[in-house]
TIGU-234778 format. One record per residue (C-alpha): x, z, y. Coordinates in steps of 0.05 Angstrom, whole numbers, plus 5000, padded with zeros to 4 digits. Each point is the difference from the previous one (the first is absolute). Layout:
BEGIN
> xx:zz:yy
> X:Z:Y
...
END
This chain:
BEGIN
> xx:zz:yy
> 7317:4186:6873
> 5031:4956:4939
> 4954:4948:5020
> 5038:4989:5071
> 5059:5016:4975
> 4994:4944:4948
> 4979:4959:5057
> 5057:5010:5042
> 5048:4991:4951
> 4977:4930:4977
> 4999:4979:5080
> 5071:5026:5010
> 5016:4954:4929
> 4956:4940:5041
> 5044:5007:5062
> 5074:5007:4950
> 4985:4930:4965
> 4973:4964:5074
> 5066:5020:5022
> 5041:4981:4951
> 4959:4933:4995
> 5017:5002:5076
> 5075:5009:4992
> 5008:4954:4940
> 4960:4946:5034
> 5044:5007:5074
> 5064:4998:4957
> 4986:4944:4960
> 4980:4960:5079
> 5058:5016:5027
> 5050:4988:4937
> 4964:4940:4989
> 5009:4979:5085
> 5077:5016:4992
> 5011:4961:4950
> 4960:4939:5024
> 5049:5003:5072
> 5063:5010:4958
> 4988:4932:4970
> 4980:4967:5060
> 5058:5021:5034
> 5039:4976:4946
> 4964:4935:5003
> 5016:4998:5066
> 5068:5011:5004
> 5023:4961:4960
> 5005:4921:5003
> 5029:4942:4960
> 5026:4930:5007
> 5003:4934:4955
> 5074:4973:4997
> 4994:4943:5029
> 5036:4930:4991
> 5028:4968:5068
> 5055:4989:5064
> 5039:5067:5024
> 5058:4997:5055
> 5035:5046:5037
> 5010:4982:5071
> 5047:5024:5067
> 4948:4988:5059
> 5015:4992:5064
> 4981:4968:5073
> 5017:4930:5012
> 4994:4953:5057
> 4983:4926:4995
> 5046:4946:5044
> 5009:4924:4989
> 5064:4989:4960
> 5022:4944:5046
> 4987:5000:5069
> 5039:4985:5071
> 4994:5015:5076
> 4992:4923:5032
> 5034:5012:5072
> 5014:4961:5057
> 5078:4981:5000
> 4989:4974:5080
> 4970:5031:5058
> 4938:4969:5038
> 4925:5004:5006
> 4962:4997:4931
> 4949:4941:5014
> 4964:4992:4930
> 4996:5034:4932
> 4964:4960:4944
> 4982:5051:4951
> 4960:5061:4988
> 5012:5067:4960
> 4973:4985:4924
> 5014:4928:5019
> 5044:4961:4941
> 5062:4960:5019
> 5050:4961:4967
> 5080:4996:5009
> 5004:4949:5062
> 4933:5017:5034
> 5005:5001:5076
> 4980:5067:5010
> 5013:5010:5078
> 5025:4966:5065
> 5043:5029:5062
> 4997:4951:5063
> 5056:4952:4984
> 5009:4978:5078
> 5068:5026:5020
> 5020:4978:4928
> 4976:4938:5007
> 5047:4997:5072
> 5062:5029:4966
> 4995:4948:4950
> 4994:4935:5045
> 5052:5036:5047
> 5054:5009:4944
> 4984:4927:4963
> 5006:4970:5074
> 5071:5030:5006
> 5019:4983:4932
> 4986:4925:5012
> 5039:4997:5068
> 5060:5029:4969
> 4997:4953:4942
> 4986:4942:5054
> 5064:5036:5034
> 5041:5001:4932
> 4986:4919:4986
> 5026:4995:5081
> 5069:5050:4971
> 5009:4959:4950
> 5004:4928:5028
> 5054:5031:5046
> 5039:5024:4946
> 5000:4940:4980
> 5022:4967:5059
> 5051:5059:5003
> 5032:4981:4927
> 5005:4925:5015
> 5042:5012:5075
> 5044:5049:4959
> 5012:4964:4946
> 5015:4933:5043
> 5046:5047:5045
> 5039:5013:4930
> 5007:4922:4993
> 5015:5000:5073
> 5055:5036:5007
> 5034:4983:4923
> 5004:4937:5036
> 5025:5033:5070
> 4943:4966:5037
> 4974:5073:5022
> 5030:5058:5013
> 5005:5074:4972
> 4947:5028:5054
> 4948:4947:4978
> 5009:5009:4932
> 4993:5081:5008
> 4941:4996:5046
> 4963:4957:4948
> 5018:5049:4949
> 4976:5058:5042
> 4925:4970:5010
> 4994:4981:4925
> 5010:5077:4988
> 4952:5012:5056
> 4950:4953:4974
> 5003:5028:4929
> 4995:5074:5023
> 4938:4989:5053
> 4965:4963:4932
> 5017:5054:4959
> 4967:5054:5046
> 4935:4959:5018
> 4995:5002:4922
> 5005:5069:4998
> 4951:5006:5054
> 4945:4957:4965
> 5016:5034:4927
> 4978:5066:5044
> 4942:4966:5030
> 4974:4975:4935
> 5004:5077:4977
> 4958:5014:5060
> 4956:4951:4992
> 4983:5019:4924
> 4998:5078:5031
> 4944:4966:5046
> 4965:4963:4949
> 4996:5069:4956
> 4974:5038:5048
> 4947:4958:5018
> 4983:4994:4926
> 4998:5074:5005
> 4935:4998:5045
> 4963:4974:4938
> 5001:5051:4948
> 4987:4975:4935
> 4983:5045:4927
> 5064:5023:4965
> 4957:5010:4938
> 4937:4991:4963
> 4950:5059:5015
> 4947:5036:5035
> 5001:5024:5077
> 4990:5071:4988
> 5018:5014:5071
> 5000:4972:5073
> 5049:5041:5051
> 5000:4956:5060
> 4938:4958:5056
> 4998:4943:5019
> 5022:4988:5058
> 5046:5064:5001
> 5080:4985:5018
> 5041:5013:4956
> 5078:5038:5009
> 5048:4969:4948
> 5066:5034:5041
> 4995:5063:4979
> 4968:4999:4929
> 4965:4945:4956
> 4924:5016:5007
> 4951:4997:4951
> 4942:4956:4999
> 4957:5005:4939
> 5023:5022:4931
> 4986:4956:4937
> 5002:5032:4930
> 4993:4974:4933
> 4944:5045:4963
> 4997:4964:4937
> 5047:5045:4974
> 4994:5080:5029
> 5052:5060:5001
> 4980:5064:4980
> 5050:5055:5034
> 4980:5062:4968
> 5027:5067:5025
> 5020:5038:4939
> 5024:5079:4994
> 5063:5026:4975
> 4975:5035:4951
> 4963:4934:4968
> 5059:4950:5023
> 5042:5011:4945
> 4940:4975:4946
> 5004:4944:5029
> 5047:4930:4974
> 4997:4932:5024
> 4955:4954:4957
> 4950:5051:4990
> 4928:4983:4992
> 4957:5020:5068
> 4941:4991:5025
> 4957:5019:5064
> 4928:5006:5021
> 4973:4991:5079
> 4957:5041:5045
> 4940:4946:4994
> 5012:4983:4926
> 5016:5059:4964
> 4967:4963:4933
> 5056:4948:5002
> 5067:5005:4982
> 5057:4960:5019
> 5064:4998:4951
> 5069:4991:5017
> 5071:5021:4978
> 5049:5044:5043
> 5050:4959:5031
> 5039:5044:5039
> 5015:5078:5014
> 5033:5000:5064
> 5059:5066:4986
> 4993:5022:5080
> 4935:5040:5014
> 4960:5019:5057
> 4991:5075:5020
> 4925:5018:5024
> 4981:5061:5024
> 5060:5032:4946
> 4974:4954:4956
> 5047:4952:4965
> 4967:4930:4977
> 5030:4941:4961
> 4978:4927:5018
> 4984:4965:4935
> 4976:4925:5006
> 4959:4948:4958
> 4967:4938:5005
> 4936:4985:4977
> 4963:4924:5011
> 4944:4990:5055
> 4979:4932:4992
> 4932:5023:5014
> 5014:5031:5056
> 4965:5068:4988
> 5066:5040:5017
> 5013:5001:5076
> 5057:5032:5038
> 5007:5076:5008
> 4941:5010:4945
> 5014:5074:4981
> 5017:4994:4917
> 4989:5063:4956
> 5059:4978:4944
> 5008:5016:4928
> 5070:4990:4971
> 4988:4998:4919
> 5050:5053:4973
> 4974:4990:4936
> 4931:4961:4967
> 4976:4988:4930
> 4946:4953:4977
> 4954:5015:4944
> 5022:5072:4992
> 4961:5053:4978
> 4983:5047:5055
> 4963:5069:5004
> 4990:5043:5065
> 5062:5031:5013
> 4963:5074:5003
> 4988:4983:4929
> 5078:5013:4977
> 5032:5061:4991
> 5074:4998:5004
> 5056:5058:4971
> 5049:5044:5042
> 5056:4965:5004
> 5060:5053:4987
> 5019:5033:5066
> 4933:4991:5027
> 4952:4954:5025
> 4969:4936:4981
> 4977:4925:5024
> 4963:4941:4968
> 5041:4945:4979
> 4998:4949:5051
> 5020:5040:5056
> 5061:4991:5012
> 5010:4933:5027
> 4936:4977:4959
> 5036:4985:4937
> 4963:5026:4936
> 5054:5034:4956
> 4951:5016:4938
> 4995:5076:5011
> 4962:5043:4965
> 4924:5036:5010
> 4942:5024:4971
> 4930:4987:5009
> 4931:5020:4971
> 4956:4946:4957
> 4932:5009:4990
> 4987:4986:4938
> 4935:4959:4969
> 4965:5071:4979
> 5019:5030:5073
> 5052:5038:4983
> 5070:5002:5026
> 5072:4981:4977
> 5066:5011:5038
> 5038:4931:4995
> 5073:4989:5014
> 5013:4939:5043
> 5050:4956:5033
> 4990:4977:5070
> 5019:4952:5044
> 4987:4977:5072
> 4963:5048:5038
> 4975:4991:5074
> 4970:5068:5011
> 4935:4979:4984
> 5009:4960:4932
> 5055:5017:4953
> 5019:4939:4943
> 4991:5029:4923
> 5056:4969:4959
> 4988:5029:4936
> 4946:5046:4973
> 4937:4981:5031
> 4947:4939:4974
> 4958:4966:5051
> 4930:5018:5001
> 5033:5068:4985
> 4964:5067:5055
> 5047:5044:5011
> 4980:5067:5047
> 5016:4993:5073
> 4979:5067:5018
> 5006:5068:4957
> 4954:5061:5009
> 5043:5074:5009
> 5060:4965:4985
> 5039:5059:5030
> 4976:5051:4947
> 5001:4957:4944
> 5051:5024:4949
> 5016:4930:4982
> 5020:4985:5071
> 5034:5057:5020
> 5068:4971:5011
> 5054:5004:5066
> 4970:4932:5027
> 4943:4983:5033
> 4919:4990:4971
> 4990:4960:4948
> 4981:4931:5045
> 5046:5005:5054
> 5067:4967:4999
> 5054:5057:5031
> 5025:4974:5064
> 5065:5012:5040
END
């Protein structure tokens, strides 16, 4: 009876100690598992970045449309059938190329009509003026005449009377040819007219009118090819009211294409035009530049996607702008510098350096331009320098706990 009673007490002891082994052995697992996923998600969560040394800007953007800064309509100033045009769209012409022709026959008439009337009358005017002649000599010998009282008062007065004739019938025939010679020149123009000739240097960037098609001059002057100079293009960009007023004239801009969003093309803002166009309850401001096209990679009504440079730096210091942590301004609220109207005031943040042993230190800071993406460190910050992006349970963390936003994320209104 001792005997398995002995027994039963040392396997009861046995099965204590394989259960506490048991316990002590499952605890240790799973303390050992909850630490291990604590630090990976601490590894995880949170990032750095190297300040960096480099270009920041802050830009307006906007849509923009290409067109040639110099261009004109070439129209027909005289009605008639269009018999031959000598160039082709793309083709190159210069100022005084014959670019056209409009059948010159009933020109060509009007002309030799009008220079054939011209030279009667001036035949007519030599006849005019030989009697005039004749008419001064019988009046003044009539004058003689009757001094002497060889003639009498009725000779005398007739001879007067056809020396006023004489000098009156010249003196319209010259007013008739001074008006034919103004129809004649009238004639000459217009049949000049039928051969159109370049205004300007350029490129035919449009043809609107056939061969062989008449033309109606009457009513309004129309258009037969358009030339344009693209050497030098226009960018009209559409800009929003709420970005207008960043804008000045003389400001740095540039533009990227469609097809070449790689390459940039620079320019400076020439105009703001003050009266806008309303789309869809939209109101846009028209703000022009030039930029140069002597390549001729620009062509008219390329779409532009436009940058207007608020505000740039070169060589700055620059650090993701998630990195900085910016106070509460008083009454609430808080932006990076650069914000408003892209100009870098120096204002104050925080961020968190990671130090050469891992560990991290809370650095004031000044900053500068900002672009959303990038904010410029003016003071505080080394290049080479990480500083943490990213910050694990940044809500609960005593050290954050503060009326603004996480630690990494600039407050926005």
């Amino acid at each position: 009876m001792e005997n398995g009673t002995v027994k039963k007490k040392k396997s009861s002891s046995y099965l204590l100690i394989i259960l506490v082994l048991v316990i002590v052995v499952a605890g240790g697992g799973y303390l050992f598992k909850t630490r291990g996923m604590a630090k990976d998600s601490a590894g995880e969560s949170q990032q750095s970045a190297a300040v960096t040394l480099g270009s920041i800007e802050n830009v307006v953007t906007a849509t923009g449309t290409l067109e040639p800064s110099d261009y004109v309509d070439v129209g027909a100033q005289v009605s008639g059938q269009l018999t031959k045009i000598y160039f082709d769209v793309g083709e190159s012409v210069k100022k005084g190329d014959l670019l056209a022709e409009i059948d010159p026959t009933l020109f060509k008439a009007d002309v030799d009509s009008t220079r054939a009337q011209l030279n009667y009358q001036k035949a007519e005017y030599k006849d005019l003026s030989a009697k005039l002649a004749l008419a001064e000599y019988q009046a003044k010998r009539q004058r003689s005449m009757y001094a002497d009282g060889a003639t009498t008062e009725e000779n005398l007065k007739t001879a007067e009377t056809d020396l006023l004739s004489a000098e009156a019938q010249l003196e319209m025939l010259k007013a008739q040819i001074e008006q034919t010679e103004s129809e004649l020149v009238s004639a000459e123009t217009k049949l000049n007219y039928a051969r159109i000739y370049a205004p300007m240097n350029g490129t035919v960037v449009s043809i609107s009118a056939r061969q062989g098609q008449t033309l109606n001059a009457n009513q309004s002057t129309p258009t037969i090819l358009q030339i344009a100079d693209l050497s030098v293009m226009t960018v009209n960009t559409e800009v929003s009211e709420a970005d207008v007023s960043k804008l000045r004239s003389d400001m740095d801009a540039y533009f990227t294409t469609l097809g070449s969003q790689t390459q940039r093309w620079y320019g400076k803002v020439q105009l703001i035009e003050p009266t806008p166009t309303v789309e869809n309850n939209v109101v846009l401001y028209n703000a022009k530049f030039d930029v140069d096209n002597k390549n001729g990679a620009l062509l008219p009504q390329m779409t532009a996607q436009v940058s207007f440079v608020t505000a740039s730096a070169e060589n700055a210091l620059i650090v993701p702008a998630s990195a900085v942590k910016f106070m509460t301004r008083p009454g609430g609220g808080s932006r990076p510098a650069g914000m408003a109207g892209g100009r870098g005031g120096g204002r104050p943040g925080e961020v968190q350096v990671v130090l050469a042993d891992g560990t991290l230190e809370v650095r004031q800071v000044r900053t500068g331009i900002s672009n959303r993406v990038q904010i410029q460190i003016l003071e505080g910050l080394q290049e080479g320098e990480q500083v943490v992006v990213t910050a694990a349970h940044s809500s609960s963390s005593s050290s954050n706990r503060n009326s603004g936003p996480p630690f990494g994320m600039p407050p926005m209104h």
